[in-house]
N, C-alpha and C positions, 0 to 999 in steps of 0.2 A: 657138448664137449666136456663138462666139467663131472657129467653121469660117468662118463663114459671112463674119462682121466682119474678116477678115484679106484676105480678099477682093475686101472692100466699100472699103479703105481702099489696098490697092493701085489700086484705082480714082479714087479718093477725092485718088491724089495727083497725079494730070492737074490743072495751074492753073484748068482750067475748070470744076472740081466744088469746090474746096477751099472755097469763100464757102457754098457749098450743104450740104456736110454737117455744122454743127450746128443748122442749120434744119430738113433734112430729118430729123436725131435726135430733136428737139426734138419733129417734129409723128408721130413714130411714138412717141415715150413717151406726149404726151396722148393720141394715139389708143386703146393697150392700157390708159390710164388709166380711160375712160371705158370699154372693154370692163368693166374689171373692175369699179367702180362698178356696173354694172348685174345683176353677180351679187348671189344672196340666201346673206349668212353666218349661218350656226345659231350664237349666242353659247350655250356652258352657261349655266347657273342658277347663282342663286349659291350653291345648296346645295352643287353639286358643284365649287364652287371651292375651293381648301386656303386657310388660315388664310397670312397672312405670315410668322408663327411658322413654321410647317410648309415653307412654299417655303421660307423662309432655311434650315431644315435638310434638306431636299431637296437643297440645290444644293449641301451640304457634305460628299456621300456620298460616298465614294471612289471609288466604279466612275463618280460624275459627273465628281469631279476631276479621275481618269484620264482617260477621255473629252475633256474641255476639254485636256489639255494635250497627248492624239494628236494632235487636229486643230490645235493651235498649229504643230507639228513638222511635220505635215503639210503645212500650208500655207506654213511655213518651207523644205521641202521642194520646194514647187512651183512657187514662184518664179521660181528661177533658169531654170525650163525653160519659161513663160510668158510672163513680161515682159523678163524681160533674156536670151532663148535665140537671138534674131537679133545681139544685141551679140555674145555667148560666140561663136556658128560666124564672126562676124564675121575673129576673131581667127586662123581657117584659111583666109580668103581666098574665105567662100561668101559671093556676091550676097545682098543684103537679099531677092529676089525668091526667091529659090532660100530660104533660110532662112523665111521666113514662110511658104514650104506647109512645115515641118518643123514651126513653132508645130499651124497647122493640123491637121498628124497628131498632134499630141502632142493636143491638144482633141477629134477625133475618135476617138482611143483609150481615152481618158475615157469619152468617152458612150457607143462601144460595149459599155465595161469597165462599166459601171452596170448596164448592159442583162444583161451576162452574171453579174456577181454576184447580181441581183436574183433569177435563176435556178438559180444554187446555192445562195441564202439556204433553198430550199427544201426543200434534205437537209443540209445544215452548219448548224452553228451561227454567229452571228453574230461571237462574239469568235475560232472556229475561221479563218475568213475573214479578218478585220483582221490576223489573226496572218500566216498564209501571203500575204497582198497586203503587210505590211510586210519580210518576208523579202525577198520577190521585189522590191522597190523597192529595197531597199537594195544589193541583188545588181546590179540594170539600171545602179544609176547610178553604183556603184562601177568599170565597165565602160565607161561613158561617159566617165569622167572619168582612166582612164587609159588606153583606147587611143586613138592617135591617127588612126584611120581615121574622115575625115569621113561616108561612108553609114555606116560599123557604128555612129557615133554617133546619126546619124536613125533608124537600124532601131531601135536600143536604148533612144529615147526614148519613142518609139510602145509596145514595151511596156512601157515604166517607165511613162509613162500607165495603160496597161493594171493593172500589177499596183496605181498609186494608186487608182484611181476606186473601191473599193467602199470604202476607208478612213473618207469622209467619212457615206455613208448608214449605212454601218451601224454607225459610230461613235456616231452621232445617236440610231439604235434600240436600239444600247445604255443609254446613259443615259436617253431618255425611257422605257423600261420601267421604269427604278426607280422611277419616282414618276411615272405618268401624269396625273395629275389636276394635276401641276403643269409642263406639259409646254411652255407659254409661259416661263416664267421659264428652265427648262434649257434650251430651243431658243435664248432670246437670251442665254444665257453661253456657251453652245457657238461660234454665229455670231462673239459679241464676241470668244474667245479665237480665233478662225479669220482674224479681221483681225489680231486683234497678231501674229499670226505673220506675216502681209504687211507688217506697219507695221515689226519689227524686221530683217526678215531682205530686203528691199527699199533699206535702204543698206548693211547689212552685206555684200550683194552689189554693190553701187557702190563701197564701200572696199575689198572685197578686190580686184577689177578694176581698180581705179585704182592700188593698192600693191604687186599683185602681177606682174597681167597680165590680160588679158579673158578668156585661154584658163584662170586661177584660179576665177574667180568659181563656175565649178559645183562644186566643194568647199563651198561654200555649204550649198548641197543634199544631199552625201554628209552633212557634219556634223548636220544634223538628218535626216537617214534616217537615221543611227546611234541618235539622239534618240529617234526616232519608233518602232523597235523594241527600245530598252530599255525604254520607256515603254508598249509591248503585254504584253513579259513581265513584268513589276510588276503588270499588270492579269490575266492570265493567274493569279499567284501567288493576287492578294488571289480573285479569282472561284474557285479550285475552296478556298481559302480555305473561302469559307464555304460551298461545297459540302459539304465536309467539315462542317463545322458545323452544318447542315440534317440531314446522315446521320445525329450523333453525338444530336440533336435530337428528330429522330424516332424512335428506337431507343430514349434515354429514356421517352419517351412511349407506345412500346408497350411497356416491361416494370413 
């Protein structure tokens, strides 16, 4: 959608469409609205729903906590190279037109990066994964952001995409395995902490840009990729944590 929309809005900005697209937004959301409407959703029972009790301490587990505040950093991380990434190359003398297929590959590197995580979810483990896509994010943008070659910054964004996009799904499959049965209430604290990461770090990159320079603002983004991978190995600690405790656990109980 968002390959696609950068596209759409290049177009979008000929004076003879601009009256026309929030009309034409407008009649493609009721459109998919009524697709989905017409789907049949299987609600559980309320047997197999958790008590209030239980979801409140579901959602105060640590590997959920942890979770919530990857994808905060995460998306504090992502920012600067989605919304404000044609302002940033602005600041090197690249065309808005030229700049917006670099958003584009950066969205495209995503979805393909989804696509290929989802196929090593198959022989890794999921926190294995989060761990080496936080490595390699921190590495891409560290890289971005201080050399000064405008293509090695496009090539280098495309895989900082790459190494983000499996952060968020399997972020998600991390926590909702602790507690499935309560798997609405962690989906909407996960989502919720995924916005405040856009809500805080979305002027925090307008004020560094404005105080420092436009060509600052992606320091943004190093600052919480540095975030975003303290916050893997804490979670890394607490999981073989109680791996070890599991071991210690069952070894009582077989002597």
């Amino acid at each position: 959608g968002t390959v696609i929309g950068e596209r759409i809005r290049e177009i979008l900005k000929n004076p003879d469409f601009q009256e026309m697209s929030p009309v034409a937004e407008a009649l493609l959301f009721f459109f998919l609205l009524l697709l989905f409407m017409r789907e049949k959703v299987t609600a559980p029972s309320p047997k197999q729903r958790p008590s209030n009790k239980e979801t409140l301490l579901s959602v105060f587990n640590p590997t959920i906590v942890l979770c919530g505040l990857i994808l905060l950093f995460y998306m504090g991380a992502q920012v600067p190279f989605s919304t404000w990434f044609t302002t940033y190359l602005s600041a090197f003398g690249v065309p808005v037109s030229i700049s917006s297929l670099a958003v584009s590959g950066f969205w495209l590197s995503i979805a393909v990066g989804t696509i290929i995580f989802a196929r090593m979810a198959r022989r890794y483990q999921d926190l294995t994964l989060v761990l080496w896509g936080s490595v390699a994010t921190l590495v891409f943008v560290l890289i971005i952001a201080l050399w000064d070659n405008v293509v090695a910054k496009m090539i280098f964004t495309a895989l900082f995409g790459l190494s983000l996009s499996g952060i968020f799904p399997l972020s998600m499959s991390l926590a909702i395995h602790q507690k499935p049965q309560a798997s609405g209430a962690i989906s909407g604290l996960l989502f919720a902490m995924t916005s405040l990461g856009a809500l805080y770090s979305q002027p925090l990159v307008g004020f560094v840009s404005e105080i420092l320079g436009r060509e600052r603002g992606i320091y943004v983004g190093l600052g919480n990729s540095i975030l975003l991978l303290g916050t893997v190995l804490v979670l890394v600690l607490v999981s073989r944590r109680k791996s070890l405790l599991r071991k210690v656990e069952s070894k009582s109980q077989a002597l």
